[in-house]
C-alpha positions in Angstrom: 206.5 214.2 73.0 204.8 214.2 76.3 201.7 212.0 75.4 198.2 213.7 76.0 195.6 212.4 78.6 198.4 210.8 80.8 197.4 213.0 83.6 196.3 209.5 85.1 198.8 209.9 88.8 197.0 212.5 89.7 193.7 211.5 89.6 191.2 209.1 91.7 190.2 205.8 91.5 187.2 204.8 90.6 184.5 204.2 93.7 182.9 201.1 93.0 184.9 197.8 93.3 184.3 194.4 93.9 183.8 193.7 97.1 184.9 190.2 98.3 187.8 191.3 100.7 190.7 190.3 98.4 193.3 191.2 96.0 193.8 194.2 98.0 197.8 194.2 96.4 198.0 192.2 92.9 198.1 188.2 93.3 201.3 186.7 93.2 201.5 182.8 92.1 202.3 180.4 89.6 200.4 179.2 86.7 200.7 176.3 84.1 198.9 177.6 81.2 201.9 179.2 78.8 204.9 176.6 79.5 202.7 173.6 79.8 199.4 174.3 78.0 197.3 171.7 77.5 199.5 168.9 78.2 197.6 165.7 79.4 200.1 163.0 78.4 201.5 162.0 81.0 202.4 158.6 80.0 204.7 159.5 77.3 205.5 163.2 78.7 205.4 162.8 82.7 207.8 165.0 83.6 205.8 168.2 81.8 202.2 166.8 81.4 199.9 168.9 83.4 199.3 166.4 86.5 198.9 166.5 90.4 202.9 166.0 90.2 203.5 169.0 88.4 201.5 171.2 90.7 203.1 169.9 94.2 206.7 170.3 92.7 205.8 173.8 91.6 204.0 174.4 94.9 207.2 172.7 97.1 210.2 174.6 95.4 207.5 178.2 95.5 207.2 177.3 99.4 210.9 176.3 99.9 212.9 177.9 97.6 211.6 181.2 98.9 208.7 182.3 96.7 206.5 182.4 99.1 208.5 184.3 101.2 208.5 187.4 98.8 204.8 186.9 97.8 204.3 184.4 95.7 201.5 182.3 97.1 198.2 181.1 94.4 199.4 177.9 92.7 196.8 178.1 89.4 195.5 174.8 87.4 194.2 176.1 83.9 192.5 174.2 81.2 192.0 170.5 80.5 192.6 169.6 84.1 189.0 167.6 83.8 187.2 165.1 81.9 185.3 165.4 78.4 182.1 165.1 79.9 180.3 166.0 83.4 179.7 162.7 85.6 175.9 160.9 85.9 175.0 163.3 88.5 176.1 166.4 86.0 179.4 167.5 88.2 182.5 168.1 86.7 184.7 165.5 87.2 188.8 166.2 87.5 190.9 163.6 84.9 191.9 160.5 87.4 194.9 160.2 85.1 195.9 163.4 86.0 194.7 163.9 89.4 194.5 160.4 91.2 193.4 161.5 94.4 191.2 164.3 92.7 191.5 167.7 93.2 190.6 168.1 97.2 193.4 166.3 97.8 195.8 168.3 95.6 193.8 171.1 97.5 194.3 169.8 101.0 198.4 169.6 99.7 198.6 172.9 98.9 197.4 174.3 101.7 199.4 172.5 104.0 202.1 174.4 102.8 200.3 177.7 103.7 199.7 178.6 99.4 196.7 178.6 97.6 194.4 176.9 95.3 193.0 178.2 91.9 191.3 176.3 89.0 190.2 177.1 85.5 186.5 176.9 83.8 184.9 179.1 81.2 181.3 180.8 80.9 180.1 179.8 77.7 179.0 175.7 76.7 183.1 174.3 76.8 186.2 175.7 77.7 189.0 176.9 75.3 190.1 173.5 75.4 186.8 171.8 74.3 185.7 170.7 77.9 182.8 171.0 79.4 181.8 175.0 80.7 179.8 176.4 83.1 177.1 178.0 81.0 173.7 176.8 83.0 175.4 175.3 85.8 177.1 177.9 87.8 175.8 177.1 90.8 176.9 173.5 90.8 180.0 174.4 89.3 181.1 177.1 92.1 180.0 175.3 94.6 181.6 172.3 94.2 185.1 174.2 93.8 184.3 175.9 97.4 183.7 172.1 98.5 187.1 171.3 97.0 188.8 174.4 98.8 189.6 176.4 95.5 191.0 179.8 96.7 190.6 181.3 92.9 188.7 181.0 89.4 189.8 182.1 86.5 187.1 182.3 84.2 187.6 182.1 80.2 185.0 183.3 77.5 185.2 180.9 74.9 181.9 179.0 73.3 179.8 182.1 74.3 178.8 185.5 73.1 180.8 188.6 74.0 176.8 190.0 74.5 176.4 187.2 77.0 179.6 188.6 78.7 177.5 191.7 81.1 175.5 188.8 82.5 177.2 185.7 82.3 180.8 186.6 84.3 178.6 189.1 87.3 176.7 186.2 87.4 179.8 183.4 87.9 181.0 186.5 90.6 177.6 186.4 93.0 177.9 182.7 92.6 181.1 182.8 94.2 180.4 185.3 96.7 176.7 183.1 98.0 179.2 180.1 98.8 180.8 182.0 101.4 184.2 181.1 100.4 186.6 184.0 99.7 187.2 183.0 96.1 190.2 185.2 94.1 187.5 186.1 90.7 190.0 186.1 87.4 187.9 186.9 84.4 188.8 186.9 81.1 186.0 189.6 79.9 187.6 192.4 77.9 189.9 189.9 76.5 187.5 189.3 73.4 186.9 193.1 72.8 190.2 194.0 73.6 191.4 196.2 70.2 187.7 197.9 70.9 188.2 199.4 74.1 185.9 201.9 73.5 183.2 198.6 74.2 184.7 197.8 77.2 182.7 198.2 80.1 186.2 198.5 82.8 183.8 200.0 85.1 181.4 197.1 85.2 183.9 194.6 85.0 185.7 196.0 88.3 182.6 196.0 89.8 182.3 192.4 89.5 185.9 190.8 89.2 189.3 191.1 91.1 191.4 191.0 88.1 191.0 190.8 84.6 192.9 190.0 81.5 193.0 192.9 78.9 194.9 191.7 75.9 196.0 188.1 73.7 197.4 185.3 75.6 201.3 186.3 76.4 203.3 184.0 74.3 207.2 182.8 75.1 208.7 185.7 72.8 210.1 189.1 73.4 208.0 189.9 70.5 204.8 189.2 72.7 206.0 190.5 75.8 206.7 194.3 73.6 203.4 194.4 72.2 201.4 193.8 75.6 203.2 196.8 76.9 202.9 198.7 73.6 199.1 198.5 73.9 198.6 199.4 77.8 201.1 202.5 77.2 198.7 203.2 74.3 195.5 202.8 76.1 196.3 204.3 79.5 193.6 206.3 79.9 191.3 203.2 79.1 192.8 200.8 81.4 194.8 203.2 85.0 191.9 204.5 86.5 190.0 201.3 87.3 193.2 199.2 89.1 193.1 199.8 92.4 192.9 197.8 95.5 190.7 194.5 94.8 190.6 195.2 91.1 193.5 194.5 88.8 194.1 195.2 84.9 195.9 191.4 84.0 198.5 192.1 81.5 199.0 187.8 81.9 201.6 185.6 82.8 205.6 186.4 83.5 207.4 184.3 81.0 211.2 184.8 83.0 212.6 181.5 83.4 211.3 179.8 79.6 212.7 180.3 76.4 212.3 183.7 74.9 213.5 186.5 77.2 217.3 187.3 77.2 218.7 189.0 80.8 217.8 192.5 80.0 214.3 191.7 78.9 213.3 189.7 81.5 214.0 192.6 83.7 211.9 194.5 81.5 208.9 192.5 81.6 209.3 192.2 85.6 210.0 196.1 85.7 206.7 196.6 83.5 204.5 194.3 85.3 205.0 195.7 88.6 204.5 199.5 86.9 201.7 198.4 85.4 200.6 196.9 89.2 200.1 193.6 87.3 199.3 190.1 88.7 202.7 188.5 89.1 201.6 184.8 87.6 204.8 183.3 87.0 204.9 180.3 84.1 207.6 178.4 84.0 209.5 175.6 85.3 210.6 176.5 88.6 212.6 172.9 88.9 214.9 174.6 85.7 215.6 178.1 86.8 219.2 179.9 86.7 219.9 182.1 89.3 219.7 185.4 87.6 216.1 184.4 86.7 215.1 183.7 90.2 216.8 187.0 91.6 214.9 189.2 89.0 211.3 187.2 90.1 212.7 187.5 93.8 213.7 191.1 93.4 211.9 192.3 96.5 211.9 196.3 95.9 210.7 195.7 92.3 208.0 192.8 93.9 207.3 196.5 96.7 206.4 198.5 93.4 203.8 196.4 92.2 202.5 195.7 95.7 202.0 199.2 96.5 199.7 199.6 99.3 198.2 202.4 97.4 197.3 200.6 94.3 198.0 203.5 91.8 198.6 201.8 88.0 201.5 203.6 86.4 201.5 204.7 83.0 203.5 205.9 80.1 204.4 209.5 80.0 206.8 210.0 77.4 207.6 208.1 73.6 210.0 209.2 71.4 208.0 210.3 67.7 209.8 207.1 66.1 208.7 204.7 69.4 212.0 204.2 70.5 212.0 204.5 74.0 209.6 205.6 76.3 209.7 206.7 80.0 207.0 205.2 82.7 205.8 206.6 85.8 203.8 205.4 88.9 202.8 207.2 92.0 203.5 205.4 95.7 202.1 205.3 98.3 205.0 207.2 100.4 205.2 210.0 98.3 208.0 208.8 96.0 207.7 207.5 92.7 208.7 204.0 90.3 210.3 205.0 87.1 210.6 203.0 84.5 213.1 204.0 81.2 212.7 201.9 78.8 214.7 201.0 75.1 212.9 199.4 72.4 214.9 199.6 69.3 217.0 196.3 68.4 219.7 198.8 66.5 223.0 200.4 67.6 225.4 200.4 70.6 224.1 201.0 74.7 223.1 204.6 74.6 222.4 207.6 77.2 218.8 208.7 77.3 217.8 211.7 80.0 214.0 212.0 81.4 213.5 215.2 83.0 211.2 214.8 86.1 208.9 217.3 84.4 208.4 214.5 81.4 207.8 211.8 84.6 205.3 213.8 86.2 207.3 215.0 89.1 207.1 218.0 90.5 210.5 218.5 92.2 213.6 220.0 91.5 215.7 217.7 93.2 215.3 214.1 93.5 217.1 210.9 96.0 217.4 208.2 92.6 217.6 204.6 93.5 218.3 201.9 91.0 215.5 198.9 92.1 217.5 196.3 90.0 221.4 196.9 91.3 220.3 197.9 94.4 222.1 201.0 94.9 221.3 204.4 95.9 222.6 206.2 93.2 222.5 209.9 95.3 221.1 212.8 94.6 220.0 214.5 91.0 218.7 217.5 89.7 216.4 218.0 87.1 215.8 214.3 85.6 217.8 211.2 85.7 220.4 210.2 82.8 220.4 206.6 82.3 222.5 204.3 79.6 220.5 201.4 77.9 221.8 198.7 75.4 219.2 197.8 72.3 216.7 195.6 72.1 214.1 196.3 75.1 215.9 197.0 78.1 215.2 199.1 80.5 216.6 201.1 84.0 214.0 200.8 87.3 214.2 203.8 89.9 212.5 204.8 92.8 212.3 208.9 92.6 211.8 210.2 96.0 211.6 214.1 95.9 214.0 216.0 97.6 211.3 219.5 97.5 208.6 219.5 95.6 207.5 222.5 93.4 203.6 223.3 93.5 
């Protein structure tokens, strides 16, 4: 059944945005917090603990193993990266086990390989973690990262009140934007509210924050990966019309490359992201990664969907009545559309399934179909596109250019 309200490609983005200059495409980087965590042994765990080490080898292989050259540029410290208590002078103070030099120096690294910086604090009195937040100290706090040459914040919610939330994170924002260092603003606001959308203030929020995370922390599991999409197919008309350039819905981190994908739903979760024109935070270990695994994360005309000049989220347009598979759609900026079919039953042999380019929105009769994961142009079709997918949550990526379009 064609889903109602999911008349989202056709209309406008909202007006007001954050205005700070950046994230006019989604972000693009790395970023510890699902493979590594919290992870501040290095003496008995050095090779994974979450130290200066970790974060130049991550930033070296993105800078020469081509990352960067697709994208791929923030390298993101998240939680536990400081001490248990601020210094004599009330400053935060980065872990000298972790970070000898300190963070500046990690900083100054970084950008010497033309990539950026982001770090990790939380509004309310600690971080998730239990160290110390930035509740009554936000100017300190901010500008000290500026000193240190932090390109991005993410900002957590933990140890405060989801009624503090309308004051405290605009608040962290015009810090930011008075230390007149373009700062990358990652909050994590409707996170706490997030099975209540209908509290969410998404208009507010993208006044005052680039990106923001909607949903539960991903987790290395297909399982995870399903539901996250699940719930922004289910609350599209919540969630498309606020993503735009400078302001992001953050579905969180790409998990390709760790332990729970297989090969078919990896490319599902990379298809998805850039439908859903995510942040593309990788989290892995980039020193361990197979080849297939980096050419889906390399895939340049899937990495050209979510970085859409135009900025327009896709959304789900069609679910089978038993939620089976499902058929996404996003408008581009050239005139042609990213489709996204998509198989979520684990039962059964590879089968054909056929979206009509009336279910994806289209208004054509003929269509040029290109397949963004084989690379090949696939020719002309008529109608819709028949595509055959194997079980458990793969999918087929095209780019749907119309041939004549019917008004």
């Amino acid at each position: 059944m064609i889903l109602l309200g999911l008349l989202l490609l056709g209309t406008l983005h909202i007006s007001t945005a954050l205005d700070n200059g950046l994230a006019r495409t989604p972000p693009m980087g790395w970023l510890n917090w699902e493979r590594y965590r919290c992870n501040t042994d290095c003496k008995n765990d050095p090779y994974n603990c979450i130290s200066a080490d970790l974060f130049l080898e991550m930033a070296k292989l993105m800078k020469y193993e081509g990352y960067a050259d697709v994208g791929y540029e923030y390298i993101n410290i998240d939680d536990c990266w400081m001490l248990r208590d601020r210094g004599a002078d009330g400053k935060l103070v980065s872990n000298p086990e972790l970070f000898p030099e300190g963070i500046p120096a990690l900083a100054d690294a970084i950008h010497s390989m033309g990539l950026k910086i982001g770090i990790y604090e939380d509004y309310g009195t600690k971080t998730c973690g239990g160290y110390p937040g930035t509740k009554d100290h936000i100017e300190d706090d901010v500008n000290l990262f500026a000193s240190w040459g932090i390109d991005s914040l993410k900002l957590d919610g933990c140890y405060c009140n989801a009624s503090e939330f309308s004051t405290g994170f605009p608040a962290v924002g015009a810090a930011l934007n008075a230390t007149g260092r373009p700062v990358l603003y990652s909050c994590e606001w409707p996170l706490y509210e997030y099975r209540e959308t209908d509290k969410i203030p998404y208009a507010e929020i993208a006044e005052t924050c680039n990106l923001w995370r909607n949903t539960e922390d991903v987790q290395d599991s297909w399982a995870s990966v399903e539901r996250i999409i699940e719930w922004f197919g289910d609350n599209a008309g919540n969630l498309a019309s606020y993503a735009g350039p400078g302001n992001w819905n953050d579905p969180d981190m790409l998990i390709i490359g760790d332990y729970g994908l297989s090969f078919e739903q990896s490319e599902t979760q990379m298809a998805m992201w850039a439908m859903m024109a995510a942040p593309l935070y990788m989290s892995n270990d980039l020193r361990t990664l197979r080849q297939w695994q980096k050419d889906i994360l390399m895939n340049q005309e899937v990495i050209a969907v979510d970085q859409d000049p135009m900025g327009k989220q896709g959304v789900r347009v069609y679910q089978d009545a038993k939620k089976k598979h499902e058929y996404w759609s996003r408008e581009l900026a050239d005139g042609s559309y990213a489709v996204v079919m998509y198989r979520r039953d684990s039962s059964g042999l590879p089968k054909p399934y056929t979206a009509t380019f009336k279910q994806l929105l289209i208004k054509t009769k003929t269509a040029h179909v290109r397949d963004l994961f084989t690379h090949l142009d696939l020719g002309v079709y008529t109608d819709g596109i028949t595509a055959t997918l194997p079980p458990s949550g793969s999918c087929k990526m095209f780019k749907v250019t119309p041939i004549k379009s019917q008004f």
